[in-house]
C-alpha positions, 0 to 999 in steps of 0.5 A: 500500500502506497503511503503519503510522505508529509514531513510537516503538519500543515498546521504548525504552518499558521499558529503564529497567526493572530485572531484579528487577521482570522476575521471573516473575509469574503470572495475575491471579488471580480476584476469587471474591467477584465470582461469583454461585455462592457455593459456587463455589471460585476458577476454577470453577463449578458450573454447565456452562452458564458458560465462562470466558475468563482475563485470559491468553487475552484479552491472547493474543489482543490483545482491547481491549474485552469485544465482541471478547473474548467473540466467541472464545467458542462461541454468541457474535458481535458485531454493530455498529449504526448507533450506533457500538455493540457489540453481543453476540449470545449464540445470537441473543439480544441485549444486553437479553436478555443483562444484562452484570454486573460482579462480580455487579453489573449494569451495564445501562443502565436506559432501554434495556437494551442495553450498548455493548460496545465502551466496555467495556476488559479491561485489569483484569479477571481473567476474563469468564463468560459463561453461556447459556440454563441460567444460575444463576437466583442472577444475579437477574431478566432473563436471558432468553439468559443473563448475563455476567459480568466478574470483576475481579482479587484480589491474592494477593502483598505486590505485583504488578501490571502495565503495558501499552502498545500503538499501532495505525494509525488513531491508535490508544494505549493505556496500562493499569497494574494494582497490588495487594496483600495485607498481613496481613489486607487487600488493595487492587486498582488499574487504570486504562487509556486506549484511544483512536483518530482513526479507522480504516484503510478496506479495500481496494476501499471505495466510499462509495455517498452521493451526497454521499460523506463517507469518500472517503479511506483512513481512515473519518471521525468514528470517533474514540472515547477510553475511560477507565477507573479501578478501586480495590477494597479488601478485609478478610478477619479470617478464614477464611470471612469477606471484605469489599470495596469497589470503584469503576470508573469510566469516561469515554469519547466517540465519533463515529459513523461516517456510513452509506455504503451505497447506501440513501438514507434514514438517514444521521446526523451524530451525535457523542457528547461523553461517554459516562460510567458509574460503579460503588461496590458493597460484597460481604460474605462471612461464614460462620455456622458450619461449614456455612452462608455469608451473601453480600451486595451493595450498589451504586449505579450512574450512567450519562449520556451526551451525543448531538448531532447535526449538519446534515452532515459537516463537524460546523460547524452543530449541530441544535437542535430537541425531539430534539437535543441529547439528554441520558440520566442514569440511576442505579441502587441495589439490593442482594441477599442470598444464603445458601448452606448445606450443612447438608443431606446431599449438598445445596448450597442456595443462596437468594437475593433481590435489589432493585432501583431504575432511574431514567431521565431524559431532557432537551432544551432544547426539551422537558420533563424526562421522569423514570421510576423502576421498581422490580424485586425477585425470589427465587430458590432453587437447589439442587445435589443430589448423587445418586451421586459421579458425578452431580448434579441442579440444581434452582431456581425464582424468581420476579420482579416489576416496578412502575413507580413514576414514569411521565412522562405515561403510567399507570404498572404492574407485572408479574411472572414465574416462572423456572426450571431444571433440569439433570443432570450426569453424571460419565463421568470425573474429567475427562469430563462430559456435561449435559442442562437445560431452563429458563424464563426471562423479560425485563421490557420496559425503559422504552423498550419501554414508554413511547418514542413514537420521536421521534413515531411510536410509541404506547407501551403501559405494559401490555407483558408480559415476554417468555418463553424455554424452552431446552433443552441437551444437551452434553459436555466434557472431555478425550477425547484426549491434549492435547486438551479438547473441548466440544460442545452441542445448544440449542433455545430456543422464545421467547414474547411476543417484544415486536415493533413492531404498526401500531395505529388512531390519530391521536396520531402524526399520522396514522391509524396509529401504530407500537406495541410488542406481544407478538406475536412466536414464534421459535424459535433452534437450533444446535450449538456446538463448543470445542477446545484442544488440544496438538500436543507443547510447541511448538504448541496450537490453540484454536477455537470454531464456532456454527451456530445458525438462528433462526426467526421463528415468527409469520411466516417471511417475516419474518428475525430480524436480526444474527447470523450462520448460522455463526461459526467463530474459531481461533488457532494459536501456535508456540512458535518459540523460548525466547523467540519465539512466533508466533500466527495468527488466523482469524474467518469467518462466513456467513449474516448478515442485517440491516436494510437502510434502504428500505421496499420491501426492509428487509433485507440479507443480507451477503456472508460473510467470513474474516479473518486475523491474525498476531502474532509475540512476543518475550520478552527475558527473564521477565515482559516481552514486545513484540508486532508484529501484523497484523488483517485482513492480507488488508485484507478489506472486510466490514460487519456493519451495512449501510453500516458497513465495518469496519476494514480492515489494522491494524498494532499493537505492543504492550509488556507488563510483569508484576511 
């Protein structure tokens, strides 16, 4: 039996504390210049097609990074790629065509589109938004599946904060504080966090099936990861209606990369990432001109590099040096976007907005030339919220988007453009029922990498790739039906065109007669349902659950499977208020139908078996505003993959201290 290594009771951490600073604090509250909806009032939204996850909730459920967090949600799972990334999957929609924003800022990488979730901590955030098919067309171009948003935190009081300290087995330390506050008219915001691990406990019954075995032990090898994360945000509000803010995130990570132990016999890397870094400065401006009209603007630059060797075999002693390794990424970014919002028209909130953007990807090797890209993407955007009774409305938007490539590494450079958007009605059952129905068009520019990557040799790349297109459609309800109870249901169907998938071509630039190329040839269509519950049962016990059945279907050949999401999701927590000062909570994660790439040409892909995790977590709250947690993941050391060849973590003991003021 596998045992917990703790060597310092938690507890002995926060004696020192003194009971003025354990007065009650509440929430953290939202940073309402980080929304894109300018009419939005702080905590909410105009548009269904958003769900909101609190700082609260995520703390509730011990989730570290944004992958694990968001994955509570109705429509979303995670999946891990032999990268050793996260990667969210949003009704089957992926991380490209998902952007991830940070107060309305994006935070995407340039050269690929994709984000490592798992490098992302929640320790200073007030909320995630995360929005599906029908989101504000105010969010700027790419959102082909959606946007997600994560929302830093906005003092309220002359000085709050928070601490938190956790240990896990595998090695696993974090360490988070947050401080804030407001004097007069102006107000700071500061965080920074530690999260890191040596490795991972393996499950019960692991086999690594290499025939030269690396993981033969009870903890997974080369898994460590390390992530470091510092915030500031200033801020000035002289009036009532007018607010200014400079922020700053910065963060630093490394990681390993697990090796493949499944029984393919083909893709197995010893890869290492020594940094993996991002930072962020951006400026918001709110200003109200006059009694009807308000002018909101972002300005921001945004850096991303990271490091990847790669290795000649497990023991990580011999280092590869050739025209691939070491690879080095250094991406910038600088944009800004302006958008005006006025009232000024009876029963109409009327929102326009425009946006720029700038990407420059640089690519080096020791061994080969310096590749530099810069593409530029601009888009307008107008939304209006018509209201056409007291219980209902229509949203109404249109934009249109363009890309150029200004600087190209050997190949042409090009530009194209799209034409988004929405339509969406809300009616009012009650104060607290709604039900929606919307359709929308959206677009996603191919990234750099879609364009222009010869993938190590064997891909011709295709400068004149046009941007792939999705129709969705969504009807749903929410609300308070019962007593204690909110519940939220939706039908989607999305159709997606100009699916850009890999073509074989005649040529002999790859050293044969053929070549792998990008193309729009792919057609798919995903469908679903999804279902979201909280409910009370008296004062002591709540419930909240999400389910996801969601079939994805490859339009253009149907012997061919869309990869990495599951048929089905269901994810519920149960807590017990046991006692003043003891609450109990129990998690279960299941999912079925998961297909995913499978390293042998004759059979490409793998379904994986599904799988139900459970967890538990006991609290205890000596007084207000302090609390100690002792918890298990997967008490049942279940073995479960969500990439073939990757196990996840088996049994995992954690404590964690946490300290609001």
């Amino acid at each position: 039996m596998r045992t917990c290594r703790f060597v310092l009771p938690l507890s002995a951490l926060l004696l020192p504390l003194s009971a003025h600073a354990l007065e009650a604090a509440a929430p953290p509250p939202v940073f309402t210049l980080g929304t894109v909806d300018v009419h939005a009032t702080r905590g909410t939204s105009a548009t269904v097609a958003e769900r909101r996850l609190d700082a609260e909730r995520i703390q509730q459920l011990d989730r570290n990074t944004v992958g694990e967090a968001v994955s509570v949600l109705p429509g979303v799972s995670l999946a891990r790629n032999s990268r050793n990334e996260d990667m969210v999957y949003l009704r089957g929609f992926d991380a490209r065509q998902v952007p991830v924003f940070l107060d309305g800022i994006p935070l995407y990488v340039p050269y690929d589109g994709y984000v490592d979730f798992g490098r992302f901590t929640t320790f200073d955030l007030a909320e995630i938004q995360v929005a599906s098919g029908g989101a504000s067309l105010l969010y700027g171009p790419n959102i082909l599946g959606g946007a997600i948003n994560l929302v830093s935190r906005r003092p309220d009081r002359p000085f709050e904060g928070d601490v938190r300290l956790g240990i896990a087995d595998g090695g696993e330390r974090k360490a988070a504080f947050n401080l804030g506050g407001r004097q007069g008219d102006w107000y700071y915001q500061l965080g920074a966090s530690i999260l890191k691990a040596d490795e991972f406990p393996l499950p019960d019954g692991f086999v690594d099936y290499k025939r030269v075995p690396t993981d033969t032990g009870s903890e997974r090898q080369n898994a460590q990861r390390e992530d470091r994360r510092l915030s500031f945000k200033l801020g000035y509000t002289p009036r009532e209606g007018d607010e200014y803010a400079i922020g700053y995130a910065r963060q630093d990570g490394e990681k390993g990369n697990p090796v493949y132990t499944g029984t393919a016999r083909s893709g197995i890397r010893y890869w290492r990432w020594p940094w993996w870094d991002k930072d962020s400065l951006y400026f918001i401006g709110n200003t109200a001109l006059g009694e009807h009209t308000t002018l909101r603007t972002r300005v921001y630059r945004d850096t991303y590099g990271n490091g990847l060797d790669a290795y000649t075999d497990g023991t990580y002693q011999v280092a590869m040096d050739n025209a691939s390794f070491p690879s080095i990424y250094d991406d910038r970014t600088v944009g800004g976007s302006v958008t005006l919002a006025t009232t000024v028209l009876p029963r109409q909130e009327l929102q326009l907005a425009v946006h720029y953007k700038e990407d420059k990807h640089s690519e080096s090797n020791p061994h080969s030339p310096t590749k530099e890209y810069r593409d530029v993407t601009t888009s307008v955007a107008i939304e209006d919220r018509i209201a056409l009774t007291d219980t209902s409305h229509l949203r109404v938007g249109i934009g249109h988007d363009r890309r150029e490539a200004k600087r190209v590494y050997f190949w042409p450079t090009g530009s194209t453009d799209a034409t988004n958007g929405v339509v969406e009605y809300v009616q009012q059952m009650a104060p607290d029922q709604q039900w929606y129905a919307s359709v929308a068009r959206r677009t996603r520019f191919p990234t750099i990498k879609d364009r222009y990557s010869a993938r190590m040799g064997a891909a011709l790349p295709n400068p004149d790739l046009a941007p792939e297109h999705a129709t969705h459609f969504e009807l749903g309800l929410r609300g308070r039906w019962w007593e204690g109870g909110q519940l939220q249901a939706a039908l989607f169907q999305s159709r997606i065109d100009d699916l850009i998938q890999t073509a074989i071509v005649a040529s002999t630039d790859c050293g044969g007669s053929t070549c792998n190329q990008a193309q729009n040839i792919g057609k798919a269509r995903h469908q679903g349902v999804e279902l979201g519950l909280q409910q009370r049962f008296g004062d002591d016990w709540n419930l909240q659950g999400s389910y996801t059945w969601l079939r994805r279907t490859n339009l253009q050949n149907r012997d061919v499977a869309l990869l990495d999401s599951p048929r089905q999701r269901l994810f519920m927590a149960v807590g017990w208020q046991m006692l003043p000062q003891v609450k109990l909570q129990a998690t279960v994660e299941a999912e079925q139908g998961r297909k995913v790439s499978y390293a042998d040409t004759a059979r490409p892909v793998r379904a994986l078996p599904g799988y139900g995790i459970v967890g538990l977590k006991a609290s205890w709250a000596p007084r207000d505003a302090l609390d100690f947690d002792v918890g298990v993941r997967n008490i049942g050391d279940k073995w479960y993959e969500l990439a073939d060849g990757y196990p996840m973590p088996g049994r995992t003991w954690f404590a964690n201290a946490n300290w609001r003021f």
